[in-house]
C-alpha positions in Angstrom: 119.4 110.2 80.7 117.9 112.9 78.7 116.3 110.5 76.4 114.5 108.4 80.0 113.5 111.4 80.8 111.6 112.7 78.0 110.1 109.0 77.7 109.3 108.9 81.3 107.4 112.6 80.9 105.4 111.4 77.5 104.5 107.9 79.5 103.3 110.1 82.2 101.4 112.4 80.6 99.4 108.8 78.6 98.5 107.9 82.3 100.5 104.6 82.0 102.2 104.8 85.5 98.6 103.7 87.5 100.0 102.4 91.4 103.2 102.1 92.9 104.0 99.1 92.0 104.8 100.8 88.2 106.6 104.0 89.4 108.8 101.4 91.4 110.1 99.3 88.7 109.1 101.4 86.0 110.3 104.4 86.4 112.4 105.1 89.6 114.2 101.2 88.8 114.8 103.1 84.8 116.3 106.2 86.6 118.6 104.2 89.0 119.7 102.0 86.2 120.6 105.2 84.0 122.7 106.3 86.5 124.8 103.0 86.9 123.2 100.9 89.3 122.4 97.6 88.9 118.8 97.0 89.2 119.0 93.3 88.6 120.9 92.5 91.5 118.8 92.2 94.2 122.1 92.9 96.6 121.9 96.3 95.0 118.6 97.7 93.8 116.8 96.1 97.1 113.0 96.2 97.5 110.9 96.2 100.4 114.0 95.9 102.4 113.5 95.0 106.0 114.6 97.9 108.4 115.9 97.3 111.7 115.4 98.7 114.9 112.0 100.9 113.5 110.5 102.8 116.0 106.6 101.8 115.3 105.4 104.1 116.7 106.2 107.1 114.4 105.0 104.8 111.7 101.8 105.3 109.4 99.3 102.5 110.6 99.7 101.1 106.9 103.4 100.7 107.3 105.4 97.0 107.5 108.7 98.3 108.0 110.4 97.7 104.9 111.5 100.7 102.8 110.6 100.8 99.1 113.7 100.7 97.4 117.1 100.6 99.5 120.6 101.0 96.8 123.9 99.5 98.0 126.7 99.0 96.3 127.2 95.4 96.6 131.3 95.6 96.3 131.1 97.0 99.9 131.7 95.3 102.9 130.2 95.5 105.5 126.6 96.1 103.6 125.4 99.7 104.5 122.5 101.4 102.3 123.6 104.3 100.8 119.7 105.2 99.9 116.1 104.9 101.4 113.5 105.7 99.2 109.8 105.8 99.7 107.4 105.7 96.8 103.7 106.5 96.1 101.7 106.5 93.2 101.4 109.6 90.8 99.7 112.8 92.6 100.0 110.8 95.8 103.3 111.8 97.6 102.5 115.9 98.7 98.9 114.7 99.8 100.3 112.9 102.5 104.0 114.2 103.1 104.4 114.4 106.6 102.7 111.0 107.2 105.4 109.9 104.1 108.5 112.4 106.1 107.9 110.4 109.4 108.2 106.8 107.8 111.2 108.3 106.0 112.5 109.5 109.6 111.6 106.1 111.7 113.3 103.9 108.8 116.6 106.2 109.1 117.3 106.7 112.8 119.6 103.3 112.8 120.9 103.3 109.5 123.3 105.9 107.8 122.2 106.6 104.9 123.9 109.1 102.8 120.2 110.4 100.9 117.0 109.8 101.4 114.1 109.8 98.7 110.3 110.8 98.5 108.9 110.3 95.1 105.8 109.8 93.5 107.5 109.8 90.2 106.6 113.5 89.2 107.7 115.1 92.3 110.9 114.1 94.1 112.2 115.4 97.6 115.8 114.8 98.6 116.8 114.8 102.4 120.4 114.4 103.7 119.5 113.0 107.3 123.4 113.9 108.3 122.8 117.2 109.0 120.4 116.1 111.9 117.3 117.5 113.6 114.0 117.3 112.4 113.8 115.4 109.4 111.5 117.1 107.5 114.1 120.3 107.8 117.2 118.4 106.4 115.3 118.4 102.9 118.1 120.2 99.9 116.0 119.9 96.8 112.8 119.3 95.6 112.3 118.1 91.2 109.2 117.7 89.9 110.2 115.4 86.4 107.2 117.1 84.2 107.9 120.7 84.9 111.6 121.4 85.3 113.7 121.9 82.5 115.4 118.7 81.4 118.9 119.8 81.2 118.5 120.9 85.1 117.2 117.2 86.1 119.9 115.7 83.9 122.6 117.3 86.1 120.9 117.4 89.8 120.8 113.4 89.2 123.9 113.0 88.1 125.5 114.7 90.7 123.5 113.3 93.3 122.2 109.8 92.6 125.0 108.1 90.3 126.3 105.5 91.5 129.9 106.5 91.0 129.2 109.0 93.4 128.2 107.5 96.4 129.1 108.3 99.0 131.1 111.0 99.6 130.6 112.7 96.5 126.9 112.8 96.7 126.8 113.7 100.0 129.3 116.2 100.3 127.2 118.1 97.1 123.7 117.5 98.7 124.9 119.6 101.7 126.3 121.8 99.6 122.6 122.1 97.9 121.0 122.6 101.7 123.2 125.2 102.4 121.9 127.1 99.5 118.7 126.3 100.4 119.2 128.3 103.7 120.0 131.4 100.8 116.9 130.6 99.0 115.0 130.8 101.8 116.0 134.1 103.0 116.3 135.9 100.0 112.4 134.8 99.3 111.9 135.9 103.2 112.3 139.7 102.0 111.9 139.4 98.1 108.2 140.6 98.4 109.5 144.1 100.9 112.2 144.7 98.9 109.7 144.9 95.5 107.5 147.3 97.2 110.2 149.2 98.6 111.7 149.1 94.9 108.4 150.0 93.3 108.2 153.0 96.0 112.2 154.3 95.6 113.3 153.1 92.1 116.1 151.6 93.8 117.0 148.2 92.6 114.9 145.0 94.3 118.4 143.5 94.8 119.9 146.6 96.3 117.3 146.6 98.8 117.0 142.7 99.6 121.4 142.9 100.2 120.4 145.4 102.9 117.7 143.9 104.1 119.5 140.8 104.9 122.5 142.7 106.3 120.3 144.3 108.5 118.3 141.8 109.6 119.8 138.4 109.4 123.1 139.5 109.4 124.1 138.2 106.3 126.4 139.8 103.6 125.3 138.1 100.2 126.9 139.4 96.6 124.8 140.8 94.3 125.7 138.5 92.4 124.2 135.5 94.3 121.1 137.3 94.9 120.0 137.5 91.5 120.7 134.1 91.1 118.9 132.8 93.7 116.1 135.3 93.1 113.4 133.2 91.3 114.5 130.3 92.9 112.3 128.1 95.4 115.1 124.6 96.1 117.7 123.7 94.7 116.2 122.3 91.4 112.8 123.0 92.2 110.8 125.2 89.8 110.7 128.6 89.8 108.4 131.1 91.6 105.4 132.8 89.7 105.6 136.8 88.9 105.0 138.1 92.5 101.7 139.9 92.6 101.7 144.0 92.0 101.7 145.7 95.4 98.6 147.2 96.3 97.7 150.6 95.0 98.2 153.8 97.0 95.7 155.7 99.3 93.8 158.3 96.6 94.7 160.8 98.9 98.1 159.9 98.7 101.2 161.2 96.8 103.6 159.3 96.1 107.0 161.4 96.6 110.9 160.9 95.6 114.3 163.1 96.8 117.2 162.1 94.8 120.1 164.3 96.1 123.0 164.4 98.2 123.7 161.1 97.5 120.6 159.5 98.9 117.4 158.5 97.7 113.7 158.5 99.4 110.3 157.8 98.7 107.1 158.9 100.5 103.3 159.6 100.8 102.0 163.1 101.3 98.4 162.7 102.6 96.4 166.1 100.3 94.2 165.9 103.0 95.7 166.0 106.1 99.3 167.3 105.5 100.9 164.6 106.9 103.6 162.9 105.6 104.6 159.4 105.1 108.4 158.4 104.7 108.4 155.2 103.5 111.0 151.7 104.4 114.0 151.9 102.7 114.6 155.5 102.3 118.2 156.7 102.8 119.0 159.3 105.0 122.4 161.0 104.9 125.0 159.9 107.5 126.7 163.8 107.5 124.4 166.9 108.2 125.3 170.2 107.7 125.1 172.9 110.6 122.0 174.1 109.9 120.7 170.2 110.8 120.5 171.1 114.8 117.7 171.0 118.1 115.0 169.1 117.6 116.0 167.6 114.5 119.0 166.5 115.3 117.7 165.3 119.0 115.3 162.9 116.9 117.9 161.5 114.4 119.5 160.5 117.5 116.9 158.8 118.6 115.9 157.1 115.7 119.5 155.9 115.9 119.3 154.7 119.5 116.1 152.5 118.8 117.2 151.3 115.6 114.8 152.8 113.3 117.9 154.1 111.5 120.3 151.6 110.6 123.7 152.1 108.5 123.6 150.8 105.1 126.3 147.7 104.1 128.6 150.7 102.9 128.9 152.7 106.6 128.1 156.4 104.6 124.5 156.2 104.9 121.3 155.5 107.1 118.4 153.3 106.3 114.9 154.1 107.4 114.0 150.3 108.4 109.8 151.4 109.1 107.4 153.7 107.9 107.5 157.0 109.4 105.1 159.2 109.6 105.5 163.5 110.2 103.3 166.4 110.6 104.6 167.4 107.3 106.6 167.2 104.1 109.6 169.6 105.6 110.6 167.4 108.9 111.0 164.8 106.6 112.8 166.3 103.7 115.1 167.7 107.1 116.2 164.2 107.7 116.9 162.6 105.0 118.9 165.8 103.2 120.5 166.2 106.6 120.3 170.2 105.9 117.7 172.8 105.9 114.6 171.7 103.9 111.3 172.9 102.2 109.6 170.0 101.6 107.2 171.1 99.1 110.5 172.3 97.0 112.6 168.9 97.7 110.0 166.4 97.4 108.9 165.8 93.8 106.1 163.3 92.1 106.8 160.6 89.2 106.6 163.3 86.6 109.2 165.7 88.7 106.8 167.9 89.9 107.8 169.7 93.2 105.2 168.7 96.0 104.1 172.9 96.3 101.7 172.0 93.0 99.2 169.8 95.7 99.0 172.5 98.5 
């Protein structure tokens, strides 16, 4: 397979693959027949097979009803295909995808298929229509045949287009891949927030993301996973550029840390007008001390109530889940130490300078 591949890829990049009729038999028929089917037989590696019971009108106007390429495995009786797939030239597929999703959908509703396949032979999008809804959301993986790293497409298509596979193998593994996809999808939901509020605390990006997760999708994830799925996009897709450097602070602003008592915080102080930021992501002890009473206590409570303070995965600590802003550095400092606090003493700059050198 690795050897295709690297054929296909040196073919593409010459230009040779021109229409759909050549990705067809070309390439997708050289792929199929690497991984065991029998393209010759026209019981197994079916084109333009004629689907039944299509509901016209979620078809493209250019449609004719029969799916591109339809593999069975022609020991099996009854006949049922195991895969629809729908092909367009090179460059041709994501231009049109939802037009190329809702053929994909009508041709599916009365015959269950265990995969179904978008290509243009770069890109490739793999749905499992088992999982139900809308068809464009039962997608598990996306390839893309000049970008990915070979050893990665050698696998994903072995696992989920062999022949030798089909069906319950495949299947079973391509829900498995949409599954993680749901992951994916989240842990890129807060990836950017978590890099700022990284950038902000020094805590680590993954740290943050576990919490944020926890906290708001009620999700426990290991560390483990997150950094695996962290420059991920789908299952075999390629990966994500470097995100983009958050923006710079305010010039008036300074950026502040407290590491002590077992937390750690990050902040703004404004030179200007004395206020003070405290930033997402900051922890605030769980535990004050007696000196931590009226007021200040009166507000952590509240913060509580509303849920602008929410306990960490562990239980011993809070998380700040917004910006805050005070009056000044101290109120601030006061909550997060849970104890008595001068903020220009606690709260220190990147080179560890307490916070009394700007007043």
């Amino acid at each position: 397979m690795k050897e295709v591949i690297e054929h296909v890829r040196k073919l593409l990049k010459d230009g040779v693959f021109s229409d759909e009729q050549h990705v067809r038999f070309s390439l997708v028929g050289r792929i199929c027949q690497k991984l065991g089917w029998d393209v010759w037989n026209p019981a197994e590696f079916y084109t333009e097979y004629k689907v039944e019971k299509v509901p016209t009108q979620l078809l493209p106007k250019d449609s004719n009803g029969r799916v591109d390429v339809a593999l069975f495995l022609s020991d099996n009786k009854p006949k049922a295909a195991e895969v629809f797939m729908e092909i367009k030239a090179p460059g041709k597929l994501l231009p049109a995808l939802k037009d190329c999703e809702d053929q994909l959908h009508a041709y599916t509703g009365h015959h269950r298929i265990a995969i179904g396949i978008l290509t243009d032979g770069v890109v490739w999008r793999f749905y499992v229509p088992a999982i139900g809804g809308y068809f464009k959301d039962t997608l598990f993986a996306q390839l893309d045949i000049e970008k990915d790293e070979i050893e990665s497409l050698v696998t994903f298509f072995n696992d989920i287009l062999h022949r030798d596979n089909f069906r319950k193998k495949a299947q079973d593994k391509a829900e498995l891949m949409f599954e993680e996809l749901g992951r994916i999808m989240l842990v890129q939901k807060f990836k950017q927030q978590a890099i700022q509020i990284a950038q902000a605390t020094g805590l680590s990006e993954h740290l943050i993301t576990q919490r944020l997760l926890k906290q708001n999708e009620n999700l426990d994830l290991e560390m483990e996973e997150i950094q695996r799925l962290w420059d991920k996009t789908i299952p075999g897709g390629v990966t994500l550029p470097p995100p983009p450097p958050p923006p710079p602070p305010p010039e008036d602003c300074i950026e502040t840390f407290i590491s002590a008592r077992g937390v750690n915080a990050s902040g703004c102080y404004n030179i200007k007008t004395k206020k003070f930021t405290l930033y997402k992501g900051s922890e605030i002890v769980k535990n004050h001390t007696p000196t931590f009473k009226g007021n200040y206590l009166e507000k952590k409570k509240k913060m509580i109530e509303s849920g602008l303070l929410q306990l960490d995965p562990s239980g011993t600590k809070y998380l700040l889940i917004k910006d805050t802003v005070f009056n000044a550095p101290s109120p601030a400092s006061h909550l997060v130490l849970g104890r008595a606090s001068s903020g220009y003493v606690d709260w220190v700059d990147s080179q560890g300078n307490k916070l009394d050198k700007y007043r």
